[in-house]
C-alpha positions in Angstrom: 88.5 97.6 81.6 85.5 99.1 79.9 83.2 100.9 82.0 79.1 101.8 81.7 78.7 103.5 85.2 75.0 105.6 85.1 75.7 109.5 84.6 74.5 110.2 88.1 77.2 108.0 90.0 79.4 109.4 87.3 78.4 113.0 88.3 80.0 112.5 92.0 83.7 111.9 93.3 82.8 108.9 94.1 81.5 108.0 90.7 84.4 109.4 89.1 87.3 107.6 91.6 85.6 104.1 90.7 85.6 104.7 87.3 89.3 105.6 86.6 90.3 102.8 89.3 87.7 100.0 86.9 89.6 101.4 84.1 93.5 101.1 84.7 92.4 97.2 85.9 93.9 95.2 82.5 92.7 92.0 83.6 96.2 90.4 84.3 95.8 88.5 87.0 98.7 89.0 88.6 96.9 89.5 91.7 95.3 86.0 92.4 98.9 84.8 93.2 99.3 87.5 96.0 95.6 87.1 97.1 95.5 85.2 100.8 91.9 84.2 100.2 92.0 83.0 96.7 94.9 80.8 98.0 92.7 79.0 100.2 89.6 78.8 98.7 90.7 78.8 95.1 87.5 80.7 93.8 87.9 83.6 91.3 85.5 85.7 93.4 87.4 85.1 96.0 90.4 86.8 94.2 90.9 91.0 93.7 90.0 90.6 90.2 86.5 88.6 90.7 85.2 90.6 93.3 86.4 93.8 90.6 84.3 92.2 88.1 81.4 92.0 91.1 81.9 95.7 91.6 81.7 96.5 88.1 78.2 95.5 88.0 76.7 96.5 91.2 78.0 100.2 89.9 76.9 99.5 87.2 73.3 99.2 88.0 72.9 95.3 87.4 71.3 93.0 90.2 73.1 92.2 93.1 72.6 89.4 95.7 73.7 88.3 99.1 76.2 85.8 97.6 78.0 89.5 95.7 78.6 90.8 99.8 79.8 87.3 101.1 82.7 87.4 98.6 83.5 91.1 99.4 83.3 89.8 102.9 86.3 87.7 103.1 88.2 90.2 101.4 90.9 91.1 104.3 91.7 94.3 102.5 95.5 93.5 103.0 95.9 95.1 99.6 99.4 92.7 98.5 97.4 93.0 95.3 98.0 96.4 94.8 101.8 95.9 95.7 101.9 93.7 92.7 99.9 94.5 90.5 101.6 96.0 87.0 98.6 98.7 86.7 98.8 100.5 89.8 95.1 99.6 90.4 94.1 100.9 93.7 92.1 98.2 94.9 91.7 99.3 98.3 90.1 102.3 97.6 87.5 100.6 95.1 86.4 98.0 97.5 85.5 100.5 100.4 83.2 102.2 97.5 82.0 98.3 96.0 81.2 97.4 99.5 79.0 100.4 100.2 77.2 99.8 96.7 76.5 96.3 97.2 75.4 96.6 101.0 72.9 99.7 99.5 71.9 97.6 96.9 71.7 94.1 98.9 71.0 95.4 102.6 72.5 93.4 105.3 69.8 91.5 107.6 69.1 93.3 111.7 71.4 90.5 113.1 74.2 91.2 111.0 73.9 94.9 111.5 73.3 95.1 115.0 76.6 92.7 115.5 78.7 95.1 113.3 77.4 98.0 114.7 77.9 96.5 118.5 81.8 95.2 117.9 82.6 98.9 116.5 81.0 100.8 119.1 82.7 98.0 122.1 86.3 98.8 120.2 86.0 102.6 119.9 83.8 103.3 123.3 87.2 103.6 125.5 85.0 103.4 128.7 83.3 100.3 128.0 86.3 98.2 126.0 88.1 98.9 129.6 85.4 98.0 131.6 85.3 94.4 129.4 89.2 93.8 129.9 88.7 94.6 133.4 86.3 92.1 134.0 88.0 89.8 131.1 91.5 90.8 131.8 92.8 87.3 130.4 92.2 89.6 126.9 95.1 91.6 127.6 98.8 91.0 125.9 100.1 88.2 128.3 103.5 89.3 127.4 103.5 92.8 128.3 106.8 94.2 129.9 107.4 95.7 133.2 108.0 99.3 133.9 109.9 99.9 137.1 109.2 103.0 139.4 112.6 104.1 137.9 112.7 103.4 134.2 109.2 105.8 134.8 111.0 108.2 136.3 113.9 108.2 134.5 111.5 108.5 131.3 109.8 111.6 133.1 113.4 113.4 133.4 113.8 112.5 129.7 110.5 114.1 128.8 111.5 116.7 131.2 114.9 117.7 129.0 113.6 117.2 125.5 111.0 119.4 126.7 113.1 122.2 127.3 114.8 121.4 123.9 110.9 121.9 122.4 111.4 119.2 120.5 107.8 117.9 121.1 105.9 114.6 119.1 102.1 113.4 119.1 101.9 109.9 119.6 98.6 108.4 118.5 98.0 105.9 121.5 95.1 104.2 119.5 91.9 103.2 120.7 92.5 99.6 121.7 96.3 99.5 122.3 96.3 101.2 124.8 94.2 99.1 127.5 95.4 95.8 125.6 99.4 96.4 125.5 100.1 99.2 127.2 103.8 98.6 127.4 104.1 99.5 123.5 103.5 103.1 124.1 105.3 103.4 126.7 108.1 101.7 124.7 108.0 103.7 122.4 107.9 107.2 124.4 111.0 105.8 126.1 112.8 105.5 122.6 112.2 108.8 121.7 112.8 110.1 124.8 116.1 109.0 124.0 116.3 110.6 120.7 115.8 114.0 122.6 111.9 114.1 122.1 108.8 115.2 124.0 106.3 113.0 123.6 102.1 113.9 123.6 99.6 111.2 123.7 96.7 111.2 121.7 93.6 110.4 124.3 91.9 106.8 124.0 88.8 108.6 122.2 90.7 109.6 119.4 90.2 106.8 117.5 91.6 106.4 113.9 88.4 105.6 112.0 89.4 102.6 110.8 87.2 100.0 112.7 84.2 102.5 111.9 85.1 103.0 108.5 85.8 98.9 107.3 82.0 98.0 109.4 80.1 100.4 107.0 79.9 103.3 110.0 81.1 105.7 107.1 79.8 108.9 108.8 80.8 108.0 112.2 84.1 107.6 111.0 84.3 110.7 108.8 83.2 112.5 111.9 86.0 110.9 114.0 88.5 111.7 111.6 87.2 115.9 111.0 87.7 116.0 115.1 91.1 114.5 114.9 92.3 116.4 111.9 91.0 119.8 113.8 92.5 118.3 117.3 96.0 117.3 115.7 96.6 120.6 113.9 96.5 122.3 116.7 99.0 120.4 118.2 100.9 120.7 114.6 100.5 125.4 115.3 101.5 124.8 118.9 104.8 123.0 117.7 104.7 119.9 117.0 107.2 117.9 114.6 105.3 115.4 113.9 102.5 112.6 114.1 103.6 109.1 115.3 102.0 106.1 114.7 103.5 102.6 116.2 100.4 100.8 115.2 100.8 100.2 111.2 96.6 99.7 111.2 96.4 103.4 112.1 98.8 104.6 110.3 97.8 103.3 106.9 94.4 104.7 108.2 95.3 108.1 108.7 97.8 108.5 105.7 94.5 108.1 103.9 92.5 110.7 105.6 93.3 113.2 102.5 91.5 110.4 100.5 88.9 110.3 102.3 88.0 114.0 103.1 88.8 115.3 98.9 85.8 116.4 98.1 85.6 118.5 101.3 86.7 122.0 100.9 86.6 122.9 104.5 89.0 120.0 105.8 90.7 118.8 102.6 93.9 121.2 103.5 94.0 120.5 107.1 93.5 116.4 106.0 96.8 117.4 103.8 98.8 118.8 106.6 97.9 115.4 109.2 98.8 113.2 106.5 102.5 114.9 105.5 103.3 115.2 109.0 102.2 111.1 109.6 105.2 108.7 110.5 105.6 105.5 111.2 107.5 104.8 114.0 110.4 103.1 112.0 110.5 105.5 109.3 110.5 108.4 111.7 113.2 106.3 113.6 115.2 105.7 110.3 115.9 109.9 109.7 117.5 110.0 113.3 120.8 109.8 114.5 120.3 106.5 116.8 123.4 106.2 118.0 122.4 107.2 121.5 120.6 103.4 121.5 122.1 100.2 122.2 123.6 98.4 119.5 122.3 94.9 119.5 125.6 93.3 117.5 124.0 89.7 115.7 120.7 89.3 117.3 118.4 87.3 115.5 114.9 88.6 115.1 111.8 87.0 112.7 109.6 90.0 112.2 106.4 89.8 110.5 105.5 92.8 108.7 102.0 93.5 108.8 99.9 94.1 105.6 99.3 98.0 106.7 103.1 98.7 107.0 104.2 96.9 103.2 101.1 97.2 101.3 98.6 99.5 103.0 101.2 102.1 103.7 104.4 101.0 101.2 107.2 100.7 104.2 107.9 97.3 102.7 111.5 96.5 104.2 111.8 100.1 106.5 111.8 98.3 110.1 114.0 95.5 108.9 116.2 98.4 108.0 115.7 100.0 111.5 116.9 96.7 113.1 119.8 96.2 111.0 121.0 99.7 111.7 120.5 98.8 115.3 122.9 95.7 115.0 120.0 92.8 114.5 120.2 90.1 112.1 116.8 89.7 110.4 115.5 86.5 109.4 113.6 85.8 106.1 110.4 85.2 106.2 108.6 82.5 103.4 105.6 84.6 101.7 105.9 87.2 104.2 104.1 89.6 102.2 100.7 87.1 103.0 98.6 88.2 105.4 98.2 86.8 109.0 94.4 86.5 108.9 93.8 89.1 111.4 92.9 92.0 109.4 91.3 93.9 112.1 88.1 92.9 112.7 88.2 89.9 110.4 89.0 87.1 112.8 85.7 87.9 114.7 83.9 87.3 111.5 85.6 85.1 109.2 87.0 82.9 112.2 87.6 80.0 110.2 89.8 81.6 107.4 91.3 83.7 110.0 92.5 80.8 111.4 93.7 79.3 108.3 95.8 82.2 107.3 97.2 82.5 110.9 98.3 78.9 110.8 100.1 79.8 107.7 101.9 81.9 109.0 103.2 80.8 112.2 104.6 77.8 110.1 106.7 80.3 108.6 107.1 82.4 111.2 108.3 79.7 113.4 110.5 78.1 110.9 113.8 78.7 112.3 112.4 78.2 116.0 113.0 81.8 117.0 112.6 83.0 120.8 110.7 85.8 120.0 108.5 87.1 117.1 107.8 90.8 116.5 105.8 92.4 114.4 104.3 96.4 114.2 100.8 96.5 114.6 98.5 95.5 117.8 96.0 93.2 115.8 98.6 91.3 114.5 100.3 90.6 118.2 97.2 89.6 119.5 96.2 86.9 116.8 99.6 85.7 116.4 100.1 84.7 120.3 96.7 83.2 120.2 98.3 80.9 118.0 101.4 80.3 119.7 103.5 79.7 122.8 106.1 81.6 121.6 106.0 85.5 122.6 105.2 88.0 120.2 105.8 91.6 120.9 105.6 94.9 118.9 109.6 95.1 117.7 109.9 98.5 119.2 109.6 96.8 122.7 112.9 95.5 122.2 114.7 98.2 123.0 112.9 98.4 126.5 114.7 95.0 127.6 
């Protein structure tokens, strides 16, 4: 694609990242195909390659109006087009730099702001996201699992032994997950307490970015990310092996905290060292010897892999592969590389296409009339059982039955 971008923009990174990403885009349109919103609504700037072309000429200096940010809007950033698109464009990186043009360009009205700004700050304030599930505690995961007194402290004396092994593991407990579905943290700990490791917890406050980031709070996030990166290698210099995520939403978000801090020459090393030491749960899981788990010989499971795990960080296929090493029979899913409509924030404000896509996707989900749906990331959980009767759980609660 040819490009006319003004020598100033083109004089900054990220000038420079937009063009090269503008350029490698051939126009296929392979991507409508895979796009969940062009599906529905069927309009070319509702696809990755119209709102490209709307990119293109907000950098490009030519007029921009509200309609440009609507269409940029119900973009879910699931990013299936970059898994199949030919050209290796990397969309999702270009839209985080088209929105931020066209909301400069086109400024959002005071409601609209102060409604973003609120539902970030409610998310990522731990103190008051607790107090509103206190009071609203129907919010929480209606299917969480039960820790006895003794599976805790039979976890503590596994904690306890891998300590004394130093084999030691940060677990980022994410800002939300935490107070909504507890039980998936603590699933998790017990697993790789299993495995021989000593699990540390990331505190509630030390928050991704993500939700920050994808609501236009671009400093506040780069500031929550520099305190992580300084707070997580210090963990790394005291010992530990690695940097756990079980929530694919912050894992994709962190993998791209190099990304995000290049042009940074006092954290751009440091953003290296979080992001090589950054695992997914299953493909942290999948370099282990598991045989110290139960082997679950022909259980069924429909797992819906989120957009974060397959496109956003590539693990298309890895937990599949971590149940069927465990003994489960995965069942295939129709389209499962759409997206469920829940996208983070996006069901609070694109509701009806949320809704839409969610549908979707239970149909397919629900196909085979499965007893349990899991999937790997704590926005897709929650959207999904607001859909259904059937429970869904994170898959790595499984293993706490």
């Amino acid at each position: 694609m040819q490009t006319h971008l003004p020598e100033d923009l083109l004089a900054t990174e990220q000038g420079r990242t937009a063009d090269k990403i503008l350029r490698s885009c051939v126009h296929c349109g392979f991507c409508l195909s895979a796009c969940p919103t062009y599906g529905i609504l069927g309009d070319e700037l509702d696809s990755p390659r119209g709102r490209i072309y709307l990119i293109k000429s907000a950098l490009e200096g030519n007029p921009v109006s509200a309609n440009s940010l609507v269409h940029l809007d119900r973009c879910l950033t699931c990013r299936a087009c970059e898994t199949t698109c030919p050209s290796g464009v990397e969309y999702g990186h270009l839209l985080d730099i088209g929105r931020d043009a066209v909301e400069q360009a086109c400024p959002r009205n005071p409601w609209q702001r102060f409604v973003r700004y609120s539902v970030r700050k409610s998310l990522t304030t731990p103190w008051l996201f607790n107090t509103v599930l206190k009071c609203l505690p129907f919010l929480r995961h209606s299917n969480a699992l039960k820790f006895s007194v003794a599976e805790l402290a039979l976890q503590q004396q596994l904690q306890d032994r891998a300590d004394a092994l130093q084999k030691s593991i940060l677990l980022i407990a994410g800002c939300v997950q935490p107070a909504l579905a507890p039980n998936i943290n603590q699933a998790t700990i017990k697993v790789l307490n299993k495995l021989g490791f000593h699990v540390l917890q990331t505190s509630q406050s030390q928050c991704c970015g993500a939700i920050e980031h994808h609501l236009s709070g671009h400093t506040a996030a780069l500031r929550q990310i520099k305190a992580n990166v300084d707070a997580w290698c210090d963990y790394l210099d005291q010992g530990a092996q690695a940097i756990i995520s079980n929530a694919s939403g912050c894992g994709a978000m962190v993998k791209e905290y190099a990304h995000l801090l290049r042009d940074d020459v006092e954290y751009i090393e440091k953003a290296q060292r979080v992001v090589a030491a950054t695992y997914d749960i299953s493909e942290f899981l999948l370099q282990q010897d598991l045989s110290s788990l139960t082997h679950y010989d022909n259980q069924k499971i429909t797992f819906h892999s989120p957009c974060t795990l397959q496109h956003g960080q590539k693990l298309q296929g890895v937990v599949e592969k971590t149940l069927r090493k465990l003994g489960y029979r995965v069942s295939p899913v129709q389209d499962s590389h759409l997206c469920c409509g829940s996208a983070g924030t996006y069901s609070f404000f694109q509701p009806k296409l949320s809704k839409e896509l969610r549908a979707q996707k239970l149909q397919s989900l629900l196909e085979k009339e499965p007893e349990v749906i899991v999937t790997a990331n704590i926005g897709c959980l929650m959207h999904l059982q607001k859909g259904t009767k059937t429970p869904v759980k994170h898959w790595i609660e499984l293993f706490s039955d």
